[in-house]
PyMOL Python script that loads the backbone (N, CA, C, O; Angstrom):
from pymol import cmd

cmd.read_pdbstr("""\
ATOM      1  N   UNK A   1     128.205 108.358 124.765  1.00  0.00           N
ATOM      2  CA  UNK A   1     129.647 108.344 124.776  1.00  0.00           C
ATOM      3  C   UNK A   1     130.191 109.716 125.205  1.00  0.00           C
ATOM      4  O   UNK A   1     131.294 109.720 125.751  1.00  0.00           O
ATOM      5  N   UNK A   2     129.505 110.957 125.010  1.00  0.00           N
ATOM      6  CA  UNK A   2     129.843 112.292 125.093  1.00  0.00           C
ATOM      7  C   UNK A   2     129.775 112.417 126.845  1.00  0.00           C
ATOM      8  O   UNK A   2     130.662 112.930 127.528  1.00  0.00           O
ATOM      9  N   UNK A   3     128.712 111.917 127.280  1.00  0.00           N
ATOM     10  CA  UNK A   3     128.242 112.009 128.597  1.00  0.00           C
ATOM     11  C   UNK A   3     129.702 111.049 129.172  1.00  0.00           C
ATOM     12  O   UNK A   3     130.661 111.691 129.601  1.00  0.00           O
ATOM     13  N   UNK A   4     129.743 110.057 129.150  1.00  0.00           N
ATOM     14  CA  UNK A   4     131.222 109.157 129.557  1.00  0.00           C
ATOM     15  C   UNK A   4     132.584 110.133 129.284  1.00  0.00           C
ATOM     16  O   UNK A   4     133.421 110.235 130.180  1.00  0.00           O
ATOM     17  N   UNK A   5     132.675 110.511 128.599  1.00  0.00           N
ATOM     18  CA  UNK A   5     134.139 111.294 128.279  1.00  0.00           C
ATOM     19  C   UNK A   5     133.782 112.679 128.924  1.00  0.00           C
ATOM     20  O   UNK A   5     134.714 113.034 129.645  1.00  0.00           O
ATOM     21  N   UNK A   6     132.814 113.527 128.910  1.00  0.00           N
ATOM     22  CA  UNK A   6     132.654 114.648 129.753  1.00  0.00           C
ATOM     23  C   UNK A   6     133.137 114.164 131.217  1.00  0.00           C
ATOM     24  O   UNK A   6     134.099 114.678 131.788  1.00  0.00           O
ATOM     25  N   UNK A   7     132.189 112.886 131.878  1.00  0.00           N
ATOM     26  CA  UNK A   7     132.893 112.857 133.242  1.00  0.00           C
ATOM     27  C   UNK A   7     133.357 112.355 133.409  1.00  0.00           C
ATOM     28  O   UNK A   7     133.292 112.166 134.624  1.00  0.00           O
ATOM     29  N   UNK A   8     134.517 111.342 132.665  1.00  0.00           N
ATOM     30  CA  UNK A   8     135.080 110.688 133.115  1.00  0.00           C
ATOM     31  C   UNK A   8     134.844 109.042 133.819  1.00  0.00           C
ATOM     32  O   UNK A   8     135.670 108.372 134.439  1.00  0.00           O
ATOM     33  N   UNK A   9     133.361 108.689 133.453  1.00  0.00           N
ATOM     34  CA  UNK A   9     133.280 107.736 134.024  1.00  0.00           C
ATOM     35  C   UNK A   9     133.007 107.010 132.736  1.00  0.00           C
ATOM     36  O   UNK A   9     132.868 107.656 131.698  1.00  0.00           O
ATOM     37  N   UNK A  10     132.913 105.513 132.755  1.00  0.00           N
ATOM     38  CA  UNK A  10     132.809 104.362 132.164  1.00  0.00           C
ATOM     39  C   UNK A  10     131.739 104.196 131.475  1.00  0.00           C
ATOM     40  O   UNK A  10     130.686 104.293 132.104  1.00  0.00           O
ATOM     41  N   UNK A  11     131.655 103.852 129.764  1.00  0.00           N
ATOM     42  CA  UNK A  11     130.859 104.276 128.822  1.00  0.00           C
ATOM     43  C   UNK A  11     129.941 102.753 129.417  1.00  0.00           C
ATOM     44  O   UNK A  11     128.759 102.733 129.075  1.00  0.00           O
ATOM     45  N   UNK A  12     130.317 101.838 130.052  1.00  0.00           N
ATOM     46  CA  UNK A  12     129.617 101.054 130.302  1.00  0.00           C
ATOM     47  C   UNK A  12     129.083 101.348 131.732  1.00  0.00           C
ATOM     48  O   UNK A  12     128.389 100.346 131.902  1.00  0.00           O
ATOM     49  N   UNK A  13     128.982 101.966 132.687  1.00  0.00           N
ATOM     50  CA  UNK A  13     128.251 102.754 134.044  1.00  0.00           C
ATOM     51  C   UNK A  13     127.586 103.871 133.177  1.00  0.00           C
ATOM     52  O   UNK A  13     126.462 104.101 133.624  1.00  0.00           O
ATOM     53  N   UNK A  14     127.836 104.516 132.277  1.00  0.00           N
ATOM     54  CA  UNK A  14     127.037 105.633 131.333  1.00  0.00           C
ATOM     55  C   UNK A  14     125.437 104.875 131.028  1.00  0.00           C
ATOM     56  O   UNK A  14     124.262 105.197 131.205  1.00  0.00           O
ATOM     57  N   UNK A  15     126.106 103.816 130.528  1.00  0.00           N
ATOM     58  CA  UNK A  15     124.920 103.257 129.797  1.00  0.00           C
ATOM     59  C   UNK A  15     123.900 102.335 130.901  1.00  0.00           C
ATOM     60  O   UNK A  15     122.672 102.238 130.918  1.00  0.00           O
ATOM     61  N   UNK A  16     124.914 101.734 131.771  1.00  0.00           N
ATOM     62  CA  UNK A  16     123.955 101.403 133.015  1.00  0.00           C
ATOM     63  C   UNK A  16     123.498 102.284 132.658  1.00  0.00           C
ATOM     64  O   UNK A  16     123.127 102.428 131.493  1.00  0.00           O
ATOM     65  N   UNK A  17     123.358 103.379 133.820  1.00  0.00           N
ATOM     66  CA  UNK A  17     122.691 104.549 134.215  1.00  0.00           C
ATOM     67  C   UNK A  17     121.131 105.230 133.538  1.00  0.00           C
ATOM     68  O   UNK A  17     120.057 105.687 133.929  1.00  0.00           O
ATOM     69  N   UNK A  18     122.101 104.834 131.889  1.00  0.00           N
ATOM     70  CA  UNK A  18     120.862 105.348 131.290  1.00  0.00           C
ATOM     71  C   UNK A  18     119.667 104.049 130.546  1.00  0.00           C
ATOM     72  O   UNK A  18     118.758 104.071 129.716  1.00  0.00           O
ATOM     73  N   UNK A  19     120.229 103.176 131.282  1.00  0.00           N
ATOM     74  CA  UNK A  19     119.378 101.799 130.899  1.00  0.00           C
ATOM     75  C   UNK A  19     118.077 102.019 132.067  1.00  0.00           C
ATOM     76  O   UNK A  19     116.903 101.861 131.729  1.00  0.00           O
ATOM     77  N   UNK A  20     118.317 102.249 132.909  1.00  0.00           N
ATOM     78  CA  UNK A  20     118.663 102.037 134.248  1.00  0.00           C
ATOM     79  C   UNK A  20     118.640 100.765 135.440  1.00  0.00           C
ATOM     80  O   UNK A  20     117.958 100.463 136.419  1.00  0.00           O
ATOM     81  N   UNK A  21     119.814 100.242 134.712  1.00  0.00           N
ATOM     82  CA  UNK A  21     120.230  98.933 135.533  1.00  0.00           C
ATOM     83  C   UNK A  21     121.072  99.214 136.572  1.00  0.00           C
ATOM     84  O   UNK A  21     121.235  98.244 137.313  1.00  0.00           O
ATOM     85  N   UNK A  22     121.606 100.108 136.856  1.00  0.00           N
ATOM     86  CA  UNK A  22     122.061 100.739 137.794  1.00  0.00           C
ATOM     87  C   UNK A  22     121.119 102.257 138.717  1.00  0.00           C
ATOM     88  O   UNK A  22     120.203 102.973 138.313  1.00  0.00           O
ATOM     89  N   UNK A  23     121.770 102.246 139.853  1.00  0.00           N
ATOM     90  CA  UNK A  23     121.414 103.735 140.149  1.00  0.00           C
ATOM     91  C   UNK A  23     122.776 104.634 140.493  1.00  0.00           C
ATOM     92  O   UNK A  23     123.710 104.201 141.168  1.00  0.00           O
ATOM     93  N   UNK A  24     122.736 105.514 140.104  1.00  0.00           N
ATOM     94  CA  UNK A  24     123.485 106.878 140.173  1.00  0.00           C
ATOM     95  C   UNK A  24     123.798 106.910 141.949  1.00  0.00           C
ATOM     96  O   UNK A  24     123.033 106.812 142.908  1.00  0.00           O
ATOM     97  N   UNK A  25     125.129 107.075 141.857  1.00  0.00           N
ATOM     98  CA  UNK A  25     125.452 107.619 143.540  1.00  0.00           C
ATOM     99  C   UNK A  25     125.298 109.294 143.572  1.00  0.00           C
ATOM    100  O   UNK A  25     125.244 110.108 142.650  1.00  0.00           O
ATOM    101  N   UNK A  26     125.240 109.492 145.352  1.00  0.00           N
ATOM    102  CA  UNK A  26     125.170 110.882 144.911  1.00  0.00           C
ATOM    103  C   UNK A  26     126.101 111.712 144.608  1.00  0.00           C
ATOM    104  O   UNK A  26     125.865 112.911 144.456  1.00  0.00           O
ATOM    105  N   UNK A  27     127.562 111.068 144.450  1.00  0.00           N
ATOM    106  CA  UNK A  27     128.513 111.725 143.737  1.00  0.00           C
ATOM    107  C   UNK A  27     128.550 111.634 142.706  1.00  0.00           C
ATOM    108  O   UNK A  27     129.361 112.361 142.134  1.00  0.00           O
ATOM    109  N   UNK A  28     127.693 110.690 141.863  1.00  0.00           N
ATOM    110  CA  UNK A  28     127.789 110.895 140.620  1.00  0.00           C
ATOM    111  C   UNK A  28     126.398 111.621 139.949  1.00  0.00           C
ATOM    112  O   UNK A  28     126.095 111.695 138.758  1.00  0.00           O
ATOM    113  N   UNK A  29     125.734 112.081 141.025  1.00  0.00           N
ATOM    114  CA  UNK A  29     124.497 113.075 140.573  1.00  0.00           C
ATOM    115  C   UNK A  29     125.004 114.201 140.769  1.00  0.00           C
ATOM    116  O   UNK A  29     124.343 115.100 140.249  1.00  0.00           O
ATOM    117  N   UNK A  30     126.057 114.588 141.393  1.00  0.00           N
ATOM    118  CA  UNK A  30     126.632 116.338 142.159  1.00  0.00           C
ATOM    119  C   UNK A  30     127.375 116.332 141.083  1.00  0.00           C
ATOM    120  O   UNK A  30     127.172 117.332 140.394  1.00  0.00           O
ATOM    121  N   UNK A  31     128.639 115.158 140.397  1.00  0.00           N
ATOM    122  CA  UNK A  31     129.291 114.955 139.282  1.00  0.00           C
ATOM    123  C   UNK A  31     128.027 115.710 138.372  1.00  0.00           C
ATOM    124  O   UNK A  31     127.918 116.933 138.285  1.00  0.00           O
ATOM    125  N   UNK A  32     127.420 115.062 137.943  1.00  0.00           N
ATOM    126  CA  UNK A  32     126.307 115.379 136.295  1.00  0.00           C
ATOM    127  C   UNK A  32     125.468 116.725 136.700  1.00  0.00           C
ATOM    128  O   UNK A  32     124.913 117.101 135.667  1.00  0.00           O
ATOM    129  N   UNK A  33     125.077 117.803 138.030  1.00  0.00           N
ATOM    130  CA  UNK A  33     125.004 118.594 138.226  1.00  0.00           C
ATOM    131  C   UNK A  33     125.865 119.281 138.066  1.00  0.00           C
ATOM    132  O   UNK A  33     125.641 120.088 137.164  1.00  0.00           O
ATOM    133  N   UNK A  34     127.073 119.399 138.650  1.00  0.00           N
ATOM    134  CA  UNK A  34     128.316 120.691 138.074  1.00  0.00           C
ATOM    135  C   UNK A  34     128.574 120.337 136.701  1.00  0.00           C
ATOM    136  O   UNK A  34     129.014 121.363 136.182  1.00  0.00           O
ATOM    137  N   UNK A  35     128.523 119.309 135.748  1.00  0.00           N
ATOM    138  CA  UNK A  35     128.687 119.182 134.586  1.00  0.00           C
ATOM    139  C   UNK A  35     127.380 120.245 133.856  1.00  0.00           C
ATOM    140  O   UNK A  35     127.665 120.933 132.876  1.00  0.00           O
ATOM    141  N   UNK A  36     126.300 120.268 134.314  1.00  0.00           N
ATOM    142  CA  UNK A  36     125.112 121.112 133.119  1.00  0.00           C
ATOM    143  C   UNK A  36     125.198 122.197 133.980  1.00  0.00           C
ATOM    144  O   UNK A  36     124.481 123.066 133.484  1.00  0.00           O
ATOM    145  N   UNK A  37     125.839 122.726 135.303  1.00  0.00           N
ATOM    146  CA  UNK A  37     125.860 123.831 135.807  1.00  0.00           C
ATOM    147  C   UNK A  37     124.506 124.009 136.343  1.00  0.00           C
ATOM    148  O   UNK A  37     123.933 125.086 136.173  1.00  0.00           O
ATOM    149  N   UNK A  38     123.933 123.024 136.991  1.00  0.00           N
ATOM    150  CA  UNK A  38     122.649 123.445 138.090  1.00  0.00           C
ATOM    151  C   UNK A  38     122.785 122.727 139.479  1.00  0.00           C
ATOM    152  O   UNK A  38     123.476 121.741 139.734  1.00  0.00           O
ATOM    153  N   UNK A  39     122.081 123.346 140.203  1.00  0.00           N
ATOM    154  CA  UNK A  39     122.498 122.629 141.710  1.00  0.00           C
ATOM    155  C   UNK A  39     121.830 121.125 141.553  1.00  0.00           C
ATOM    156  O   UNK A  39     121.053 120.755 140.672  1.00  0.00           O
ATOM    157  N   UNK A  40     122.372 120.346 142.694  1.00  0.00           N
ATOM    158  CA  UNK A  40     122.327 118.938 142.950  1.00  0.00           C
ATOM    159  C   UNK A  40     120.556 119.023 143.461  1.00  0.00           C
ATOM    160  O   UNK A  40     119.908 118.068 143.032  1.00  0.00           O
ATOM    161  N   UNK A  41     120.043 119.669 143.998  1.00  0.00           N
ATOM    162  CA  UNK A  41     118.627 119.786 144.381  1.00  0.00           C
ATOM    163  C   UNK A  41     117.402 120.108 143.358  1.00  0.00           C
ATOM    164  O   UNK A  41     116.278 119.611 143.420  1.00  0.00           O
ATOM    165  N   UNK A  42     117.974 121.250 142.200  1.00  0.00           N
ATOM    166  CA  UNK A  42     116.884 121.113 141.172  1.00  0.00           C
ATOM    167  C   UNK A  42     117.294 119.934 140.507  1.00  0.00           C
ATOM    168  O   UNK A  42     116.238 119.362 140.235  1.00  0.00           O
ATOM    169  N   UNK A  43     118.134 119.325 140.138  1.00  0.00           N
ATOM    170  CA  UNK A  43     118.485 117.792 139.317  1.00  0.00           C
ATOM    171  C   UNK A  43     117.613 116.684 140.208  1.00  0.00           C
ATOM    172  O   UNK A  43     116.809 115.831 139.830  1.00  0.00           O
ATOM    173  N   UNK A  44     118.012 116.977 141.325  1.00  0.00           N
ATOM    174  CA  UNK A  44     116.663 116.126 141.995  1.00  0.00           C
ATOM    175  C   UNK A  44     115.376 116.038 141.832  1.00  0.00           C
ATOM    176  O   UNK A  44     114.647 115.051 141.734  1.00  0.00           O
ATOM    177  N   UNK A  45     115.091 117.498 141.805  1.00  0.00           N
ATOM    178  CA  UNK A  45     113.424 117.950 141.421  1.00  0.00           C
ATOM    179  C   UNK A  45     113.564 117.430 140.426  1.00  0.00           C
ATOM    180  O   UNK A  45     113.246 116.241 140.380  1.00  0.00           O
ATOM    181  N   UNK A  46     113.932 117.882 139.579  1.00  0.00           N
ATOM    182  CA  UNK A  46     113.423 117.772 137.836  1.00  0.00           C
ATOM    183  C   UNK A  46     112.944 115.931 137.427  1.00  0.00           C
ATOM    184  O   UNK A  46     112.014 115.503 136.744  1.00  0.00           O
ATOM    185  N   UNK A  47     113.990 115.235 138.152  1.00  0.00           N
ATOM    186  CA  UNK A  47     113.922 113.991 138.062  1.00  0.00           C
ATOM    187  C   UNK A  47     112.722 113.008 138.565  1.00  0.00           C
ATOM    188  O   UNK A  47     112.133 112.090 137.993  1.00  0.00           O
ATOM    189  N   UNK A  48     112.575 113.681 140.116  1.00  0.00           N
ATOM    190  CA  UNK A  48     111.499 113.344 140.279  1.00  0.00           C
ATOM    191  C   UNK A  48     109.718 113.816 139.320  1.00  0.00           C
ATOM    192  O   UNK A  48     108.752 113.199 138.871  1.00  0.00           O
ATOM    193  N   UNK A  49     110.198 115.314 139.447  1.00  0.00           N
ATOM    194  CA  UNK A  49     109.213 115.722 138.065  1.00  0.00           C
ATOM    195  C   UNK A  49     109.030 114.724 137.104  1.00  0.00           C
ATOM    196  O   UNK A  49     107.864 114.420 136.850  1.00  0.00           O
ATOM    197  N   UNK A  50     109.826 114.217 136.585  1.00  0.00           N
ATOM    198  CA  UNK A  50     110.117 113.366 135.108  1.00  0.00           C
ATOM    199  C   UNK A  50     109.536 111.659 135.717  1.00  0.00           C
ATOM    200  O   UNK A  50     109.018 110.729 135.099  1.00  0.00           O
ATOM    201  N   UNK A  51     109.817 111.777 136.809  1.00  0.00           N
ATOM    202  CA  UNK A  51     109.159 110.331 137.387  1.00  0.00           C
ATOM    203  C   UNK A  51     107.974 110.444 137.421  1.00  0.00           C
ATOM    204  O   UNK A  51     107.229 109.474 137.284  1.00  0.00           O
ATOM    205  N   UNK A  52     107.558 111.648 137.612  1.00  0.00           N
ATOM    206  CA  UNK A  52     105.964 111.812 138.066  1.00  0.00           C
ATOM    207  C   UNK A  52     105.572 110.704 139.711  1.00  0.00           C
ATOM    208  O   UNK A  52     104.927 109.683 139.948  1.00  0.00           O
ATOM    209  N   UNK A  53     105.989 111.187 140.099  1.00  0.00           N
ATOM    210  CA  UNK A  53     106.399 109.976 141.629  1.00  0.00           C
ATOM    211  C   UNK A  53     105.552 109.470 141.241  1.00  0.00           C
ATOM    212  O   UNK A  53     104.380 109.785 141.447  1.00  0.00           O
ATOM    213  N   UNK A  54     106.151 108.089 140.248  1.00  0.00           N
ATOM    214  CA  UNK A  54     105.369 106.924 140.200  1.00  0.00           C
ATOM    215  C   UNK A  54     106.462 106.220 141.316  1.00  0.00           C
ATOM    216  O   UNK A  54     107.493 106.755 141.723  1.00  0.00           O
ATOM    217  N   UNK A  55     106.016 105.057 141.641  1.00  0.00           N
ATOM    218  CA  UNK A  55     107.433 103.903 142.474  1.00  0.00           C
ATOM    219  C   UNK A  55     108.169 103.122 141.451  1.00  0.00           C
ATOM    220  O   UNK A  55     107.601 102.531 140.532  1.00  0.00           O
ATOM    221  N   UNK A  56     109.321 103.137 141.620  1.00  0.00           N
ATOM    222  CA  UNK A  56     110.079 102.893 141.017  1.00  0.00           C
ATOM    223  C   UNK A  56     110.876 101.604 142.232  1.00  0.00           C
ATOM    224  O   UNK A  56     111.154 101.777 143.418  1.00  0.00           O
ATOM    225  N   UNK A  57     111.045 100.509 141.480  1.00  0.00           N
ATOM    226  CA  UNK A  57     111.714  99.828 142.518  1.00  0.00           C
ATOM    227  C   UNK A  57     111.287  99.444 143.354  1.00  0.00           C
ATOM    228  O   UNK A  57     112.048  99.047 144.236  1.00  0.00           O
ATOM    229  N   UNK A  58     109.715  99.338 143.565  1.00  0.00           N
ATOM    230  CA  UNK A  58     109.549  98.764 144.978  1.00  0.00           C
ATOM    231  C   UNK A  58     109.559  99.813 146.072  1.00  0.00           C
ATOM    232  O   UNK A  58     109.071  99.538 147.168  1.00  0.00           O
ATOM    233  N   UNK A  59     110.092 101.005 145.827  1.00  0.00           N
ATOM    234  CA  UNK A  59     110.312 102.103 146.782  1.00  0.00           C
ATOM    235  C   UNK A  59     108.646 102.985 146.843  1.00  0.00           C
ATOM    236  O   UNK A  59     107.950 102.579 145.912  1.00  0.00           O
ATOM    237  N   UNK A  60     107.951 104.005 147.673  1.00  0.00           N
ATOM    238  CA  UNK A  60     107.183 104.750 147.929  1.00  0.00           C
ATOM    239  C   UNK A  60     107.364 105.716 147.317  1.00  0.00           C
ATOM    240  O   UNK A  60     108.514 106.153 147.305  1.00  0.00           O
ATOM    241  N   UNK A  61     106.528 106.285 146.723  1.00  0.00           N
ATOM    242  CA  UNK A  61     106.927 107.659 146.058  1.00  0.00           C
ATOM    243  C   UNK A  61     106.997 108.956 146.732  1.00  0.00           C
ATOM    244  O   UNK A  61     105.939 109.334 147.236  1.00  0.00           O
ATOM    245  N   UNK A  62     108.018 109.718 146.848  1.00  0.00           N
ATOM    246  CA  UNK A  62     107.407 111.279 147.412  1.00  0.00           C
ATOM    247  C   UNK A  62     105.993 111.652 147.590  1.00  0.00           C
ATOM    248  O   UNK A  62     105.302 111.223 146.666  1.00  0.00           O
ATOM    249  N   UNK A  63     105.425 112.228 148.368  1.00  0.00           N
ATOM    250  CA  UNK A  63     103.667 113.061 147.989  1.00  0.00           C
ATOM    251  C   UNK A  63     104.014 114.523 147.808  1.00  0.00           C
ATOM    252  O   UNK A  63     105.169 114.936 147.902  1.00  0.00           O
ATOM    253  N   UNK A  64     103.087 115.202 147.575  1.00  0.00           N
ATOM    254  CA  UNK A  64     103.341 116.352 147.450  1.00  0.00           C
ATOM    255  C   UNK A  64     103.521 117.204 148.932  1.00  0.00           C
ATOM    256  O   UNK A  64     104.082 118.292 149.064  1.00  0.00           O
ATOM    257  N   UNK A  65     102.959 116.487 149.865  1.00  0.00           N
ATOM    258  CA  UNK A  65     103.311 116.953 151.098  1.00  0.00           C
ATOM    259  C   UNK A  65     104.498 116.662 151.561  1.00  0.00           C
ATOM    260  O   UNK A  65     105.072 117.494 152.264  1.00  0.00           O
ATOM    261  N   UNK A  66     105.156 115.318 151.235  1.00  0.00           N
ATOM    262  CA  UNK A  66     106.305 115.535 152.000  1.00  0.00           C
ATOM    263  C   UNK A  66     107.467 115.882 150.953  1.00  0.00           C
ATOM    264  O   UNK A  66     108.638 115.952 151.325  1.00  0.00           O
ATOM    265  N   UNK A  67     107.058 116.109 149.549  1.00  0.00           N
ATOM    266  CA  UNK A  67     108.319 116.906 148.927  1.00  0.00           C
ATOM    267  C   UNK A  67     107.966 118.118 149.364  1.00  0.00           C
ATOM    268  O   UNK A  67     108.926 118.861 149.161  1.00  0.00           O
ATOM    269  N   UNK A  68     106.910 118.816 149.959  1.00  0.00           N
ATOM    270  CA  UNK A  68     107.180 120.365 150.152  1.00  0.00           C
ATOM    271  C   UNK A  68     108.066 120.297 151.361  1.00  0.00           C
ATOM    272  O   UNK A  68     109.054 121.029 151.312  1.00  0.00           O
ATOM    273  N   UNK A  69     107.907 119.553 152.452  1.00  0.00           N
ATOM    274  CA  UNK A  69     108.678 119.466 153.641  1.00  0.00           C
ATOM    275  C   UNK A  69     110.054 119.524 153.156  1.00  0.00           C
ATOM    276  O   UNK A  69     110.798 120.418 153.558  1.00  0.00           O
ATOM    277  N   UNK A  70     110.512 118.505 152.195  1.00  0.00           N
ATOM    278  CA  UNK A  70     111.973 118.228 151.654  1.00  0.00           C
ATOM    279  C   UNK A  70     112.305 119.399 151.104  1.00  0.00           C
ATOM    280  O   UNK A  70     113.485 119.564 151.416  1.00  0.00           O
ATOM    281  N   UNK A  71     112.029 120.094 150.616  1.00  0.00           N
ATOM    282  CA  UNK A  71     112.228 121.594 149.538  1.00  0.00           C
ATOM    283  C   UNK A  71     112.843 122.637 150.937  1.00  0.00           C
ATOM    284  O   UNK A  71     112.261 122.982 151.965  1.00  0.00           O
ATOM    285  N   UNK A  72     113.894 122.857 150.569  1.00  0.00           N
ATOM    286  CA  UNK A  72     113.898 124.299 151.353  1.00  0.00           C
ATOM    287  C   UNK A  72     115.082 125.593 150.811  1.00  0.00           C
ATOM    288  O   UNK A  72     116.176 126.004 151.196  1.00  0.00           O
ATOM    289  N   UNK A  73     114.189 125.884 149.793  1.00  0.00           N
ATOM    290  CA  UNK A  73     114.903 126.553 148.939  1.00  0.00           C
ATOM    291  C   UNK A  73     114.670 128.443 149.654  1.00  0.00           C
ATOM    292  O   UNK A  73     115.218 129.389 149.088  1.00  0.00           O
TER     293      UNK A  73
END
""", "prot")
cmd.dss("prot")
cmd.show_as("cartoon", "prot")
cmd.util.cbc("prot")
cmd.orient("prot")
C-alpha cells in the first residue's frame, strides 16, 4: 500500500506487479527508480541478478555475454 501511495499508482497494478500478473512498463520502472533514487539500469541489473536469468515467460534469458555487450556503464 506504501509502494501505491508513494507513486501514485493503483494499489491494485501495485499488487499486480508484485504478484506478477502483470509486467511493469518502462515508465513505471524509471517511476520506482527515481522513487529509491538509483538509475533505471542498475534496477535492471539487480533484477535480472534476482532472476538469476532463469526464463521467465517463455522469453530467453540474458547470457553473460550478451549482458556484458548490454552494460555500458
Amino acid at each position: 500500500m506504501d509502494l501505491a501511495v508513494a507513486t501514485g499508482y493503483s494499489l491494485r497494478y501495485v499488487g499486480d506487479l508484485e504478484r506478477g500478473t502483470k509486467s511493469a512498463t518502462l515508465r513505471t520502472m524509471n517511476d520506482l527508480a527515481t522513487l529509491y533514487k538509483v538509475s533505471l539500469g542498475s534496477l535492471l541489473t539487480e533484477a535480472e541478478m534476482l532472476l538469476g536469468g532463469k526464463e521467465r515467460q517463455g522469453k530467453t534469458p540474458v547470457t553473460g555475454k550478451q549482458r556484458s555487450s548490454i552494460r555500458r556503464e
